[in-house]
N, C-alpha and C positions, 0 to 999 in steps of 0.2 A: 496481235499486230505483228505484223514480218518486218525487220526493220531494211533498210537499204542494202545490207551488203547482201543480199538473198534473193536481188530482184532481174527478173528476165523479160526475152520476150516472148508471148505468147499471140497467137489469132493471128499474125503475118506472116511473112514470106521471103524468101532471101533476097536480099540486095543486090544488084549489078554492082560489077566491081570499081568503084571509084565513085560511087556517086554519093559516098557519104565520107570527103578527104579530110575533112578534120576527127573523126574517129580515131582514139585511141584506146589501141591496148594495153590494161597495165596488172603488170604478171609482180609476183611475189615468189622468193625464194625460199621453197620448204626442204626440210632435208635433204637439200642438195638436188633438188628441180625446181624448175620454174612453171607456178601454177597462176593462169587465169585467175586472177582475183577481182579486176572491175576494168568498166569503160573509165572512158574519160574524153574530153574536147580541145584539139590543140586551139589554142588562142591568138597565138603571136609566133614568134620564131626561137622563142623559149618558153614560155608556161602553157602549161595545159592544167585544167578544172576539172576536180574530178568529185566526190564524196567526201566527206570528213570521214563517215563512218568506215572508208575502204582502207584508211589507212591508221585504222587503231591496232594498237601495239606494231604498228610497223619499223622496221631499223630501215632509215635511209639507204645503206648498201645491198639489202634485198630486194629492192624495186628496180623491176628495167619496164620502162616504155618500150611499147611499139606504135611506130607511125607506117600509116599505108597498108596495115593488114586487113586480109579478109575472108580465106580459108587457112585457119590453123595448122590444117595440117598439107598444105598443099606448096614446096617451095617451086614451083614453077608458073606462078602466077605472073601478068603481063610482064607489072612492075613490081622490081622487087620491096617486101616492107625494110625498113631501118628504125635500129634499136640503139636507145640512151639511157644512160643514168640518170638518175636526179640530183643537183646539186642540190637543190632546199627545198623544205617542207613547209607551208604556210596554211596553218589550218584557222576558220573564223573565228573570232576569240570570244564567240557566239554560242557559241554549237555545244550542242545538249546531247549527251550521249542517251542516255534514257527514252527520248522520246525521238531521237533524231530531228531536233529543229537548228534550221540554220545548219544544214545538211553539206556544207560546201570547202573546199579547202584548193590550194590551187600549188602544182608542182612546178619548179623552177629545172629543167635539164640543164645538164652536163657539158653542151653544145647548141650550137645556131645547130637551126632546122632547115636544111635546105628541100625548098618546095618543087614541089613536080604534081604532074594530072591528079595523080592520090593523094598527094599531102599538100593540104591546102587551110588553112588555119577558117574558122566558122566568124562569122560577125558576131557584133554585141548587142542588143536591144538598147535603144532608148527607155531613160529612168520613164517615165511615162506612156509606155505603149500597153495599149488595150490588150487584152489577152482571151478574155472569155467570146467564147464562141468561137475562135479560130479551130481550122484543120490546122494540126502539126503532127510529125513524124518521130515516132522514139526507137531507137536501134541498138543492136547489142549481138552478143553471142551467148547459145545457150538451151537454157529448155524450153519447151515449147510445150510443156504440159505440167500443169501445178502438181498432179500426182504421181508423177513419173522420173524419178530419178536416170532415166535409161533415154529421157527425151531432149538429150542434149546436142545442141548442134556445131559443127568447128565452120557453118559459114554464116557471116554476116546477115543476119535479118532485120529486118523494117516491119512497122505496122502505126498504119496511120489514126491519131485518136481523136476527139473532141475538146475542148479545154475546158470545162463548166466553171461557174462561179461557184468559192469557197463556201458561200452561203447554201447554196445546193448541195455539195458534198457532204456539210456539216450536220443539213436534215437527214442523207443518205446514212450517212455513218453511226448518226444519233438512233433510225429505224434498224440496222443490224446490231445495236449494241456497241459501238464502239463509243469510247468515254472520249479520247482524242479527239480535239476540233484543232482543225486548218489553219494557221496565222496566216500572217499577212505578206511574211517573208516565202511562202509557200503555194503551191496553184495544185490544182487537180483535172488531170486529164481522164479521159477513158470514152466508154460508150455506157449509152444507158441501159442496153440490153444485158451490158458484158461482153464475152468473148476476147477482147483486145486489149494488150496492157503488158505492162512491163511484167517477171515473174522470177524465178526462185535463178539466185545466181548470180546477179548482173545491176551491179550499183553504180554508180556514178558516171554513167550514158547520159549521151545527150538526147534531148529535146529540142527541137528546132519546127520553124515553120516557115514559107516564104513571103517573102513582104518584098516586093517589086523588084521580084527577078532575083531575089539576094536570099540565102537560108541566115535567120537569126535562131542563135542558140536561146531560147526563153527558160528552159530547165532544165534539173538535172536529176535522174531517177534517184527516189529516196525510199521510199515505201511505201504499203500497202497491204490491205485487209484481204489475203488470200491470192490469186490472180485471176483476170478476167472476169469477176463476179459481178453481174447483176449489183447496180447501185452500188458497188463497190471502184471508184475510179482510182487510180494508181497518184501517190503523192510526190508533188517533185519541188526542188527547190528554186524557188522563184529567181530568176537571173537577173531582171530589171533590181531589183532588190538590194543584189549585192553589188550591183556596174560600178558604187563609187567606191567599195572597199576592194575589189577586184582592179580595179584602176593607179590606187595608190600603192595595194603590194607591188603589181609590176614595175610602176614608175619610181619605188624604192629602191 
């Protein structure tokens, strides 16, 4: 099992630029650089949701956000991205490092987030909205090949999956050997051929899909048995899920 902080995108295609404005970037401070460590989804005009797992053993003063980014290495893009500290850490008082459940933690910045065409905070789902069987869109930066460490990309990609029911993954996962079954705080996307899926690199991205004109964030990449494999769908954390513990951190 590959746990979330390992995961990318693979089987899509880069993104235009803006079209995904609550994306964020969020970098870690290793010997004195700053390294791509995970997505994440801005929320509000200070917290943004990212992984539990992106931020183990993290120190609060190595983490900088980016908002608005989209080629790594390109600073002459339309608009320019902006970068924050994080004032606090809230990670779910859930969350299983072992198996990665309850995959979810949510960061508080340093500063209001002033909004523009790129930076634009994502909706929340309703506790109760259906999931299976929707098209939704999962995004990131990264590699684009499970077995290629050289297949890494600095621009924003998209690729669009299926959502199956837990019940379905559970037989999938159960016929490749995997002992891991799906909770409830948890959903599985992908295709059934394969091909499409989050992959090595790239954790706590969001998952979004539209529902009347609006993108809702429904999850957040956590892991997955390999990438793009056949009856293998990419595991994410259910968002409906967490809406009312995600609700009370911020309004704390």
């Amino acid at each position: 099992m590959q746990g979330s902080r390992f995961k990318r995108i693979i089987g899509g295609h880069d993104a235009n630029f803006g079209d995904h404005p609550w994306q964020a970037a969020i970098f870690r401070s290793t010997l004195g650089a700053n390294i791509l460590s995970c997505g994440g989804t801005l929320l509000t005009d200070r917290w943004i949701v990212t992984g539990a797992s992106c931020l183990w053993r993290a120190r609060i003063e190595d983490l900088t956000i980016r908002l608005g980014e989209f080629d790594l290495e390109n600073e002459e893009e339309p608009l320019k991205a902006e970068e924050y500290k994080v004032e606090k850490i809230e990670i779910n008082p859930e969350y299983e490092e072992i198996e990665f459940r309850n995959d979810i933690a949510l960061l508080k910045l340093d500063r209001i987030v002033k909004f523009d065409k790129h930076i634009i905070p994502v909706c929340l789902p309703s506790e109760d909205l259906s999931l299976v069987n929707r098209t939704a869109t999962v995004t990131g930066w990264g590699f684009i090949n499970e077995d290629s460490r050289n297949s890494r990309t600095t621009v924003l990609r998209q690729v669009d999956i299926e959502v199956f029911s837990n019940e379905r993954c559970n037989e999938w996962f159960s016929e490749v050997g995997l002992n891991r079954l799906i909770s409830e705080s948890e959903l599985c996307a992908g295709r059934v051929e394969g091909g499409r899926d989050a992959c090595t690199g790239d954790s706590g991205g969001p998952l979004t899909t539209l529902i009347n004109g609006r993108k809702i964030l429904i999850g957040i990449v956590t892991w997955g048995k390999g990438c793009g494999r056949r009856h293998s769908p990419g595991v994410y954390a259910k968002i409906n899920h967490f809406v009312p513990w995600i609700k009370n951190v911020m309004k704390n």
